[in-house]
TIVOVO-235202 format. One record per residue (C-alpha): residue number from 1; residue in one letter; x negated, z, y negated. Coordinates in steps of 0.5 Angstrom, whole numbers. Each point is the difference from the previous one (the first is absolute). Layout:
+-----+------+-------+-------+-------+
!  nr ! rest !    px !    pz !    py !
+-----+------+-------+-------+-------+
! NUM !    A !     X !     Z !     Y !
...
+-----+------+-------+-------+-------+
// end
This chain:
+-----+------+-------+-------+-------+
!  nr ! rest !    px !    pz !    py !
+-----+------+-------+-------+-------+
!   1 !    X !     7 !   -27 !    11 !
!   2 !    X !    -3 !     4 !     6 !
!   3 !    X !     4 !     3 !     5 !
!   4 !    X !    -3 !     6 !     4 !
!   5 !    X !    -2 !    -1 !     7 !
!   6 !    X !     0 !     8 !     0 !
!   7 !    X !     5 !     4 !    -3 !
!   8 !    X !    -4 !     5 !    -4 !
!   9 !    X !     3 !     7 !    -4 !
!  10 !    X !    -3 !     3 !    -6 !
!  11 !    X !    -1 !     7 !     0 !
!  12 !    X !     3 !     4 !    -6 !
!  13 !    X !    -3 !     6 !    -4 !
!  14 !    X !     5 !     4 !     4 !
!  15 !    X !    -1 !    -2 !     6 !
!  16 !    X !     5 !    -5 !     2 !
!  17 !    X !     0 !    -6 !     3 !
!  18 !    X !     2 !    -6 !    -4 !
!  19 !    X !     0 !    -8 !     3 !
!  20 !    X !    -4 !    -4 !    -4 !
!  21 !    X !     3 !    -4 !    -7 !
!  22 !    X !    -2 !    -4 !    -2 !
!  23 !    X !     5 !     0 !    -5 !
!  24 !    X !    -1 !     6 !    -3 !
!  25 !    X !    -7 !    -3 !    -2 !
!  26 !    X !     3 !    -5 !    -3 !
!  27 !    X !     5 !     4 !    -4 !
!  28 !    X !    -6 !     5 !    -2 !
!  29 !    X !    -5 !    -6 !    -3 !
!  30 !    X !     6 !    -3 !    -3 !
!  31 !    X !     3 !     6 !    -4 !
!  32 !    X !    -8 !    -1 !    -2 !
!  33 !    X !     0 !    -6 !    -3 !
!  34 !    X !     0 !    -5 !     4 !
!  35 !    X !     4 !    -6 !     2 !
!  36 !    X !     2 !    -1 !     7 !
!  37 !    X !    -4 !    -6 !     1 !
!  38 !    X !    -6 !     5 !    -1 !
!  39 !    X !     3 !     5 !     4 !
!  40 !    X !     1 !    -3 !     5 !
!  41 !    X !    -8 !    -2 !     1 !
!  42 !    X !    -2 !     7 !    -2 !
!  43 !    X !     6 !     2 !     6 !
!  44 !    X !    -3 !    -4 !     5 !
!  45 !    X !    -8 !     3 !    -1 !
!  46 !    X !     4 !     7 !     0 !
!  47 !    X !     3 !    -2 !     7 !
!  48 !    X !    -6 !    -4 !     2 !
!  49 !    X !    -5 !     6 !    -1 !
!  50 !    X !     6 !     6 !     3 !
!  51 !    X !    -1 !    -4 !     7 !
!  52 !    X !    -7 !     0 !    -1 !
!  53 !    X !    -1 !     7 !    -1 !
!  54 !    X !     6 !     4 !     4 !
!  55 !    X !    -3 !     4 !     5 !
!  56 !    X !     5 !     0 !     6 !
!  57 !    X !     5 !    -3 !    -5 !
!  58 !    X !     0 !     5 !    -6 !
!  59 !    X !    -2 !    -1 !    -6 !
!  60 !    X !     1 !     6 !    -5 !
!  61 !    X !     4 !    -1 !    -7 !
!  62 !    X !    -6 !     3 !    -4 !
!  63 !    X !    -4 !    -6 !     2 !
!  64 !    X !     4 !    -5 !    -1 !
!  65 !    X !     1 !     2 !    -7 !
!  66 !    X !    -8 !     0 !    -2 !
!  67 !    X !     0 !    -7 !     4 !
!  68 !    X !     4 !    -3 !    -5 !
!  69 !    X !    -2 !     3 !    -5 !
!  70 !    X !    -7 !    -2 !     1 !
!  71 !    X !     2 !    -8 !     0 !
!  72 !    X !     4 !     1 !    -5 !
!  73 !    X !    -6 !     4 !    -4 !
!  74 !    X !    -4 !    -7 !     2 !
!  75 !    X !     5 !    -6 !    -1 !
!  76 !    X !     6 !     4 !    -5 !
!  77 !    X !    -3 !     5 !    -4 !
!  78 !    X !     6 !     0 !    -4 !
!  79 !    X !     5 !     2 !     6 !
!  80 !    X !    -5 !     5 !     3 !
!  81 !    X !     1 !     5 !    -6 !
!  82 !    X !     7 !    -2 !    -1 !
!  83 !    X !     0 !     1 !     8 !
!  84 !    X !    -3 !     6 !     1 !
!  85 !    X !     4 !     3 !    -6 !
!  86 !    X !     6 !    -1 !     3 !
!  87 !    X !    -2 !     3 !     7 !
!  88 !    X !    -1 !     6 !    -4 !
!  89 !    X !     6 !     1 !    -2 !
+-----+------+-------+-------+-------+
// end
């Protein structure tokens, strides 16, 4: 499990900022299809990559979305549909 050095927050469409998550990855990619195990891989690239790429430690909601989504288009293609229909809703 990665434990951030630097708390980072998640900007939402609003404008509101949020602490990041994980767990909201998580249970998204989860209600998707996957099992925890595969989540947990998949929640551990996501948070890997919001730290990389947090500009003074904010990453927006939006981005986060297309992130997972385009791992899980690579690895889960299944998840990803079922992902993405469930974001919509």
């Amino acid at each position: 499990m990665i434990i951030l050095a630097t708390v980072i927050q998640v900007q939402k469409r609003d404008g509101r900022l949020e602490d990041w998550d994980r767990g909201k990855v998580l249970n998204g990619v989860v209600k998707a299809g996957l099992s925890s195990e595969e989540a947990g891989g998949v929640g551990a690239l996501i948070e890997g990559w919001a730290v990389r790429n947090a500009q003074n430690d904010v990453i927006k909601s939006d981005d986060v979305r297309n992130k997972v989504l385009e791992i899980l288009r690579a690895v889960y293609p299944g998840a990803a549909s079922n992902f993405e229909a469930y974001k919509r809703s």
